[in-house]
Every structure is written in C-alpha cells, then in structure tokens.
VOBA-1610 file (N, C-alpha, C; in pm, whole numbers, padded with zeros to 5 digits, always signed):
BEGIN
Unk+08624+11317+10826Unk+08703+11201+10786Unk+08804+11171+10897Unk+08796+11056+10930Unk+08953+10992+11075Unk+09004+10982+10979Unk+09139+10982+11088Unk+09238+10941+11023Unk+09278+10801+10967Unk+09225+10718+10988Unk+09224+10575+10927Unk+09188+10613+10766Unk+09066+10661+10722Unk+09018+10700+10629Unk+09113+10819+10532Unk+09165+10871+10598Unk+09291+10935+10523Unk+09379+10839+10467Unk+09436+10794+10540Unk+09559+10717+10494Unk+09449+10595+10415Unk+09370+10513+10447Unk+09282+10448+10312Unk+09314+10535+10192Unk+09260+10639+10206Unk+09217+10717+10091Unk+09368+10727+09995Unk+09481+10745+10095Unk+09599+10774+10074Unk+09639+10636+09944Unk+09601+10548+10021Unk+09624+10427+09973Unk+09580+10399+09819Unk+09455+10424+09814Unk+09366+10419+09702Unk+09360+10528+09603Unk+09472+10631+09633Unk+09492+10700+09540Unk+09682+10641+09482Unk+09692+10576+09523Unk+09803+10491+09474Unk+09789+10395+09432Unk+09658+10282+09406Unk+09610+10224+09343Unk+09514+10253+09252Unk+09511+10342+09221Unk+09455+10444+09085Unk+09592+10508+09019Unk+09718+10516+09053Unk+09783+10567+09003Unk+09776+10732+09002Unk+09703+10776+09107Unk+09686+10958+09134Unk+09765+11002+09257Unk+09899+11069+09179Unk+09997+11100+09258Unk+09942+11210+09329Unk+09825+11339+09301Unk+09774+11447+09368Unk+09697+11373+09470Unk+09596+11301+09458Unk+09524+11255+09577Unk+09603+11174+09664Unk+09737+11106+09640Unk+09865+11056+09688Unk+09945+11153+09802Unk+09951+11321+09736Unk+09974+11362+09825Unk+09870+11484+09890Unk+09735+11420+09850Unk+09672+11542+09908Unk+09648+11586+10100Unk+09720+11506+10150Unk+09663+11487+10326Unk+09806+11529+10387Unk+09914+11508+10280Unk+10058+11543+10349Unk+10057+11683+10413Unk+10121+11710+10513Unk+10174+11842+10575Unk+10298+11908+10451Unk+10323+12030+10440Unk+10385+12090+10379Unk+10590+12022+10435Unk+10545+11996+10559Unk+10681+11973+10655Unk+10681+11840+10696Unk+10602+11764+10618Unk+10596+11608+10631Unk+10726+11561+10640Unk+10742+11461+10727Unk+10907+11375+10769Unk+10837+11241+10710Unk+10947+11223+10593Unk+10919+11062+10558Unk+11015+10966+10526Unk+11008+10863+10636Unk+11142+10779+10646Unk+11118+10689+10569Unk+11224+10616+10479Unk+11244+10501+10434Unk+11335+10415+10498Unk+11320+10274+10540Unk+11408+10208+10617Unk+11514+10215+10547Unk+11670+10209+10669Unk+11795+10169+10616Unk+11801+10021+10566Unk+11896+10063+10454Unk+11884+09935+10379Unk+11782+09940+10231Unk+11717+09989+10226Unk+11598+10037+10132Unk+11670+10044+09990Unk+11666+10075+09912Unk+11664+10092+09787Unk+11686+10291+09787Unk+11568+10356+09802Unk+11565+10492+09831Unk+11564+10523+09991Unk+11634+10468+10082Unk+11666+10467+10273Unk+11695+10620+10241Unk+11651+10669+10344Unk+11641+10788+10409Unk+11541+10865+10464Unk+11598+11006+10497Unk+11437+11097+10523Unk+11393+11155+10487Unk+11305+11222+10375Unk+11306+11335+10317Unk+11160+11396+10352Unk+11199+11553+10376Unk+11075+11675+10416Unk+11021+11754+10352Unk+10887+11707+10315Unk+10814+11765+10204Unk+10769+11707+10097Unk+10636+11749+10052Unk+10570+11658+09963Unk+10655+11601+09813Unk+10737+11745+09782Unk+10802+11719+09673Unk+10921+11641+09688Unk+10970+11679+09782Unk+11099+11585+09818Unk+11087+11450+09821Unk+10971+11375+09862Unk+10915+11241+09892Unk+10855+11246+09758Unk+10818+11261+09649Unk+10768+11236+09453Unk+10924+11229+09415Unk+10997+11319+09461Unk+11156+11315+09388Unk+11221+11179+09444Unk+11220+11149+09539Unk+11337+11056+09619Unk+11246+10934+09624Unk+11119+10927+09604Unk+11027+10803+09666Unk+10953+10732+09559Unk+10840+10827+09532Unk+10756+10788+09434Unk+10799+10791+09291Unk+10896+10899+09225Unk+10938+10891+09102Unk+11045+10783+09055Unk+11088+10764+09197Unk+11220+10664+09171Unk+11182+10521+09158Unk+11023+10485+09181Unk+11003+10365+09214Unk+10896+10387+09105Unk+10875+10459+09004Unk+10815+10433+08891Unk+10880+10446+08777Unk+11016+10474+08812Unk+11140+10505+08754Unk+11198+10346+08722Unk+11254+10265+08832Unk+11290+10126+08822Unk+11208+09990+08846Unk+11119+10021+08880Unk+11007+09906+08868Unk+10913+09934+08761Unk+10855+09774+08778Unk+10725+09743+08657Unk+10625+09688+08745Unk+10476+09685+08763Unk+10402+09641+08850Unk+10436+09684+08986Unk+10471+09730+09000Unk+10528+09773+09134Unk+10391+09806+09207Unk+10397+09711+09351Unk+10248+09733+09413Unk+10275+09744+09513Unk+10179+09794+09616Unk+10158+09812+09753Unk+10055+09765+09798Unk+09995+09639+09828Unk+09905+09595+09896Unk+09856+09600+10070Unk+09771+09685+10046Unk+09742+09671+10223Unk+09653+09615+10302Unk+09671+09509+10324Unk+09575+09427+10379Unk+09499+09446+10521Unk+09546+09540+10597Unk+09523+09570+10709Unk+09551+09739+10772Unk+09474+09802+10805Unk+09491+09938+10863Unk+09435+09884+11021Unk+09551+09945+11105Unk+09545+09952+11270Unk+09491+10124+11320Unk+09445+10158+11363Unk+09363+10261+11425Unk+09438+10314+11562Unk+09508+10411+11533Unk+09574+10403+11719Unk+09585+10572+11678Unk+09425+10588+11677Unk+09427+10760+11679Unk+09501+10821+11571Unk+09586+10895+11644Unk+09669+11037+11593Unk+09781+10912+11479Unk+09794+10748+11540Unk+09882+10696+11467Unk+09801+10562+11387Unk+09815+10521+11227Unk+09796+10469+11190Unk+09907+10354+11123Unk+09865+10216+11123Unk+09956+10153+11117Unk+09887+10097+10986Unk+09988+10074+10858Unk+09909+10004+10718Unk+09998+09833+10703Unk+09976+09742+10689Unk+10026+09598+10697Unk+10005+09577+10584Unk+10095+09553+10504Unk+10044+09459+10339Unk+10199+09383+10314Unk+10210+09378+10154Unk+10288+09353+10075Unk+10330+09441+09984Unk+10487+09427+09915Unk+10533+09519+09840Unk+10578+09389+09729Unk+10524+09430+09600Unk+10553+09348+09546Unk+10618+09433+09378Unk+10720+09397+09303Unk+10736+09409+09179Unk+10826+09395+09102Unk+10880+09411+09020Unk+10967+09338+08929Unk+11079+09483+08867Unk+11208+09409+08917Unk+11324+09554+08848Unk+11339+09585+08717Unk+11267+09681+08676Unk+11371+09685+08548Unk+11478+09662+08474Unk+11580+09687+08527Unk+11694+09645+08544Unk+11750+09521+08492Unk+11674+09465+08639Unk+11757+09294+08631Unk+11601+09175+08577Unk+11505+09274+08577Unk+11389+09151+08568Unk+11367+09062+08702Unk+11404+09076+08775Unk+11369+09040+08891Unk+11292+09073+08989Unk+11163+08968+09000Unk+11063+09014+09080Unk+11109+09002+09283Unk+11019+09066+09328Unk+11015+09025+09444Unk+10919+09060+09538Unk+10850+08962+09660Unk+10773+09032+09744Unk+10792+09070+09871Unk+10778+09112+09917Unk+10789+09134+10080Unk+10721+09191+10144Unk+10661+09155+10303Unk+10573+09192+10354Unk+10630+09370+10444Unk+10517+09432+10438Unk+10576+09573+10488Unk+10519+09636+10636Unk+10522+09715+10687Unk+10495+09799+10789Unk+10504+09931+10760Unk+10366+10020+10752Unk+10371+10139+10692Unk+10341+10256+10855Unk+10387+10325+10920Unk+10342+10396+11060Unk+10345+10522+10981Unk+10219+10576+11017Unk+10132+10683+10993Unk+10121+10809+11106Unk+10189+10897+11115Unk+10157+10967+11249Unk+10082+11107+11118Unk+09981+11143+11251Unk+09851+11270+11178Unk+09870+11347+11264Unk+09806+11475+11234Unk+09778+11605+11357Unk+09675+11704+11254Unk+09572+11707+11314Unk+09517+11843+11254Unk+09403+11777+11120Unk+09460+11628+11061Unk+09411+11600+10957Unk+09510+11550+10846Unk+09643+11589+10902Unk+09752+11611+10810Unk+09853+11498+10825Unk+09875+11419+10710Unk+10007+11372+10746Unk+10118+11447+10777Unk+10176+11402+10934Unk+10330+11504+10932Unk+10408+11393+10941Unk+10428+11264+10954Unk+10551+11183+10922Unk+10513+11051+10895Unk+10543+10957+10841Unk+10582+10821+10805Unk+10666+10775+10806Unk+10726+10654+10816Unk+10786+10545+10872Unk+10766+10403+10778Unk+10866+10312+10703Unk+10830+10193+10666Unk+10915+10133+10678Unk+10886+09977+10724Unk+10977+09863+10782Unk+10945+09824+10668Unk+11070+09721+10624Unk+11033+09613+10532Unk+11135+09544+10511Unk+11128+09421+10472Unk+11249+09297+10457Unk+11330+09363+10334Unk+11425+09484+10389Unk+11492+09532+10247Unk+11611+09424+10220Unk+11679+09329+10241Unk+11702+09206+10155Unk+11617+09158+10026Unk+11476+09123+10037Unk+11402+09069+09942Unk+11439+09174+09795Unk+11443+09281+09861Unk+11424+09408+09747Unk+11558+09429+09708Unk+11637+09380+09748Unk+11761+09432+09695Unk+11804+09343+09654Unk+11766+09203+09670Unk+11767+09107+09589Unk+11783+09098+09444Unk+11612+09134+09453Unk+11587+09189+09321Unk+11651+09344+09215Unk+11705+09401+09344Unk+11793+09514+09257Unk+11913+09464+09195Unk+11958+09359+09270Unk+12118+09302+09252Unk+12119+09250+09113Unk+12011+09160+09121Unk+11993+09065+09011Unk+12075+08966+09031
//
C-alpha cells in the first residue's frame, strides 16, 4: 500500500465513522498540528492525544460535521489532502464551510505528523454565533 492509499484509507475510515481504522497508520509519536486560530489550534503527540484534543472534541460540538476530500497530491514520503470542512455548532446552530489543506508526512508506512490550514474565521464564525 503507498502512501497516498493510506491516508485515502485514513480518510474513508472517517467517512464510515471508524475511529480505529482512523487511527490505524498513525505512529505511536505522531506530531499533529492544528492551525492557530482553530477551534482545537495546537500540537498534540500521539494517537490518543489527537481522539482527546481533535476527534472527540469535534464530535463533541458539531452536528454533520464533514471532511470532504476532493483531491490527494502524491509527493512521496508527503501527502497533501484538498477538500472542504463543513458543519453546523451545536451550540449556536451555526453552519459553516471552508475549504482546507490537510499535509501528510509518512516514514516506514506510518503517519508521523500532520499539518492543517484552513480559513479558521469561517469556523469560528460559526463557534461565535
């Protein structure tokens, strides 16, 4: 399996809603950034640390909450994912979309870090209400 096909796979176990196949490719010492400005901004190391700070928190305050990826870039050891983030706050009921930038760095087979750009205005928009 390339690494393109990982992070697919990565993908499509987040559109099934399967947080294990979600993190089955991570490194134990995975670095995963959320842009400043973000909602959950920061870095956190390790699979569990990224379900606590990332994934639980964003099934925690959103509804529909999606990740569309319309495009995977191929640059070896680095994969780049292009979509949309789209969903609605709990909170305030306020939807929103915005287009994202997901950077993928691999070694071995393994995710060891990620990276995501995204118009965090749109999203905090919708946090503000």
């Amino acid at each position: 399996m390339g690494n393109t096909d990982i992070i697919a796979a990565h993908y499509a176990a987040n559109d099934r809603g399967d947080l294990d196949g979600m993190l089955e490719s991570f490194a134990e010492d995975i670095s995963w950034t959320e842009a400043a400005g973000f909602p959950y901004a920061g870095t956190y190391v390790g699979p569990e640390a990224v379900t606590a700070h990332v994934f639980q928190r964003i099934q925690d305050d959103w509804d529909d909450y999606t990740v569309a990826i319309d495009e995977l870039v191929d640059g070896g050891d680095v994969v780049v994912g292009i979509g949309t983030y789209s969903g609605t706050h709990r909170e305030t009921g306020r939807f929103f979309a915005a287009r994202v930038a997901h950077v993928w760095r691999l070694a071995g087979g393994r995710v060891v870090a990620f990276e995501q750009f995204t118009d965090t205005e749109l999203v905090n928009r919708a946090v503000r209400g």
